[in-house]
Structure formats: C-alpha cells, structure tokens
C-alpha positions as a Markdown table, in Angstrom:
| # | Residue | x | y | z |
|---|---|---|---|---|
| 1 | Unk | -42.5 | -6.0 | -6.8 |
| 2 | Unk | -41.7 | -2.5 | -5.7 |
| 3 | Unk | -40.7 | -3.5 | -2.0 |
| 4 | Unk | -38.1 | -5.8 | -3.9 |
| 5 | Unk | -35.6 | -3.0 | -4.7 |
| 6 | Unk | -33.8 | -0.9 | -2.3 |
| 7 | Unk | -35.2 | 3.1 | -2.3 |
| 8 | Unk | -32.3 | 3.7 | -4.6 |
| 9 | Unk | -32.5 | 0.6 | -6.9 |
| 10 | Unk | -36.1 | 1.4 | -7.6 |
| 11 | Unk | -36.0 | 5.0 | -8.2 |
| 12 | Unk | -32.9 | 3.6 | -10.9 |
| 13 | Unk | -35.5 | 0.6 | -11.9 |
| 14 | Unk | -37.8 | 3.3 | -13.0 |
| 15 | Unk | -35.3 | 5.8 | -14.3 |
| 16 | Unk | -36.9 | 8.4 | -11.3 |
| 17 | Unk | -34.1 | 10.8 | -11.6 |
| 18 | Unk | -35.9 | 13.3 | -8.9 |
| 19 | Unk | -36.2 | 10.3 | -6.4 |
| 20 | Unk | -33.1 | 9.1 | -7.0 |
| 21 | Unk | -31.2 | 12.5 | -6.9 |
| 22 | Unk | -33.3 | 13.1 | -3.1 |
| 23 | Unk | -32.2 | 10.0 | -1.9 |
| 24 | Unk | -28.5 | 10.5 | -2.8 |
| 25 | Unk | -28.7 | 14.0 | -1.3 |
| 26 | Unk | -30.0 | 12.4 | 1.4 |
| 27 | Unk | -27.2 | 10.0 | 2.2 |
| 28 | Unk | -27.8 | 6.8 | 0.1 |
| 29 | Unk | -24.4 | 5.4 | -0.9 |
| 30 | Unk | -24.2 | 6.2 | -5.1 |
| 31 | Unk | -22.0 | 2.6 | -4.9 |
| 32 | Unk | -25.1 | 0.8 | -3.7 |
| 33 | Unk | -24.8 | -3.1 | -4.5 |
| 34 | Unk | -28.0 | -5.0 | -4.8 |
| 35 | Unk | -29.2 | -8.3 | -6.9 |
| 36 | Unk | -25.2 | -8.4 | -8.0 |
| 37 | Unk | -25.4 | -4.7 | -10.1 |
| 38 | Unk | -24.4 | -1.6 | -8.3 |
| 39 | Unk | -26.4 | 1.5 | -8.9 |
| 40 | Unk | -24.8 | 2.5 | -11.9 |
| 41 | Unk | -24.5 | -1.0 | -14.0 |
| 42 | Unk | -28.4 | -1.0 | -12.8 |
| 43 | Unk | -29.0 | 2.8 | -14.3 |
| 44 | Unk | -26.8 | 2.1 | -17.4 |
| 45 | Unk | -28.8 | -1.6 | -17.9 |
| 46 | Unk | -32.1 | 0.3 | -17.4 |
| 47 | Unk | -31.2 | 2.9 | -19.9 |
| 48 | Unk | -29.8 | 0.3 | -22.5 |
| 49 | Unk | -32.6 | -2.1 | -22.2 |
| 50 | Unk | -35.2 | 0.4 | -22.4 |
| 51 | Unk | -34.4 | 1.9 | -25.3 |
| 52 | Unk | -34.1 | -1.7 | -27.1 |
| 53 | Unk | -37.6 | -3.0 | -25.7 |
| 54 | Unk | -39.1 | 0.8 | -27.0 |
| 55 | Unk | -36.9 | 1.3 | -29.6 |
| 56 | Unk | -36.9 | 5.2 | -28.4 |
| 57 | Unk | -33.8 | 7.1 | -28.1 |
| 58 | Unk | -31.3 | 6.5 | -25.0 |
| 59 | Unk | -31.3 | 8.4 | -22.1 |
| 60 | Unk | -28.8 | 8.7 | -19.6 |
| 61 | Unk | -30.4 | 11.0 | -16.8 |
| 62 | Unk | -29.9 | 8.1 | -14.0 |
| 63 | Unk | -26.5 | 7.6 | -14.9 |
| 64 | Unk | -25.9 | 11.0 | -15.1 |
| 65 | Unk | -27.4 | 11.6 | -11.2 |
| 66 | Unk | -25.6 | 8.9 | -10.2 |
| 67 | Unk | -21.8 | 10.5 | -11.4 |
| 68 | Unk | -23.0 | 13.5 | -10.4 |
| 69 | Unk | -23.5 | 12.2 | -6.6 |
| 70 | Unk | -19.9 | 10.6 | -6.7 |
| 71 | Unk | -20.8 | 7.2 | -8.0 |
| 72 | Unk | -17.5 | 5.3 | -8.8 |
| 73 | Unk | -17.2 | 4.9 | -13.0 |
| 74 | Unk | -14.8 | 2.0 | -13.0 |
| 75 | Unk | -16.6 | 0.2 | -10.1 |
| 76 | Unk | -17.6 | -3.3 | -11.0 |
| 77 | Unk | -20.4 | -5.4 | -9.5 |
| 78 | Unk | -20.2 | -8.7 | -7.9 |
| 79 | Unk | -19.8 | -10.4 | -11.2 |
| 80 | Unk | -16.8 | -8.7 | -12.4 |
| 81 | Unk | -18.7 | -6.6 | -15.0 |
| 82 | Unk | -18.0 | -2.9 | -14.9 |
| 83 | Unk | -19.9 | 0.2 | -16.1 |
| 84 | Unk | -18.2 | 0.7 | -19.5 |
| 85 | Unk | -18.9 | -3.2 | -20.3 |
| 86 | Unk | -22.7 | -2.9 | -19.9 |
| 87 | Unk | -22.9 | 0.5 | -22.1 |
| 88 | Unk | -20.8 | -0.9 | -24.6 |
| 89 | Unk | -22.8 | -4.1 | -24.6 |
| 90 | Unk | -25.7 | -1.9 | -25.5 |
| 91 | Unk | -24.2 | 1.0 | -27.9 |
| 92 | Unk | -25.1 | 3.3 | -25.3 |
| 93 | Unk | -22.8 | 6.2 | -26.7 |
| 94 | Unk | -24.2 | 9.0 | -23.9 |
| 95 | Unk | -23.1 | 6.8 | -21.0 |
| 96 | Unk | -20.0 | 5.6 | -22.1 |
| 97 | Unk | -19.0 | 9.1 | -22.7 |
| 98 | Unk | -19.7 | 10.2 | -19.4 |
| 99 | Unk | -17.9 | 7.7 | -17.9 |
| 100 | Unk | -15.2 | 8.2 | -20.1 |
| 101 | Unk | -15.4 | 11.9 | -18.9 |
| 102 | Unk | -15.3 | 10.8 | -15.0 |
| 103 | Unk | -12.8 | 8.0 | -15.6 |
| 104 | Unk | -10.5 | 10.8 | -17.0 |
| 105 | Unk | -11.4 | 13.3 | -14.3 |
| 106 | Unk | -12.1 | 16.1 | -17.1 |
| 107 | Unk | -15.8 | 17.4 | -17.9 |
| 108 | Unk | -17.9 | 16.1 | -20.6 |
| 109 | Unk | -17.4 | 18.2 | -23.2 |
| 110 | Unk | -19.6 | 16.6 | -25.7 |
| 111 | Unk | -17.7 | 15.4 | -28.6 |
C-alpha cells in the first residue's frame, strides 16, 4: 500500500513530520494534490481521524511542516473542501488556529 501514496502523501499518511519536512526542503510542492486531498486537507484528516480512532490527544506536527514550507491555508482540493472545513469537521482546535494564524498573515500566538 505504501507505493500507493506519493513520497509526500505518505510521509503525511503516517504523520512522518522528519520525512515530510526533507522532502519539502527538497523541492516537493507543499500544494501537492493526490487521491482528490492536497497535502494539507490529507495532514489535517490524518490528524483528526487519528485522534478519533485512538482517542489520544490531537496533534498537528504535519500540518504544522506543511505551513511552515509555504503550503496554501485556504487552498481547497478537487472537491471543493478547504482546510478549515476538514478541521472544523473534526474539532481540531490546533489546526484551525494555525490556519487561522496563516490565513491572517500574523503568527500564532497561542490564544
């Protein structure tokens, strides 16, 4: 199953910040579309659904990368569903402030 992801969808698949941090470094486009989610839907969908199946806390250490490496907050997949839909959907606070925070062009100050 690995082979079906692109480097960069996989690394996201399997919330491997460190891969996925190399790779952007290394030239792979943070708006990556693949299997109708860009990168970051896939990283905020990963996150949510995670933490639902394990019923552990959030994370947000993909989506974070992603932002970091100039991924585009408001950019929607195929489907019409952006980033902030998909962390709403799922209550994920940490992303939806970060994308808040890089929507708005300011830093994430935390509150």
């Amino acid at each position: 199953m690995s082979s079906y992801w692109t480097p960069a969808h996989h690394a996201v698949e399997f919330e491997d910040a460190e891969t996925l941090a190399r790779l952007l470094a290394d030239g792979s486009d943070p708006d990556e579309v693949f299997s109708n989610m860009t990168l970051l839907i896939h990283a905020i969908d990963v996150e949510g659904d995670g933490a639902m199946q394990s019923g552990e806390p959030l994370t947000v250490h993909t989506t974070a990368v992603l932002l970091a490496f100039g991924a585009n907050p408001e950019l929607a997949g195929p489907d019409g569903v952006a980033p902030m839909d998909v962390a709403n959907r799922y209550g994920h606070d940490l992303a939806v402030k970060l994308l808040r925070a890089h929507i708005g062009g300011g830093a994430c100050d935390g509150r």
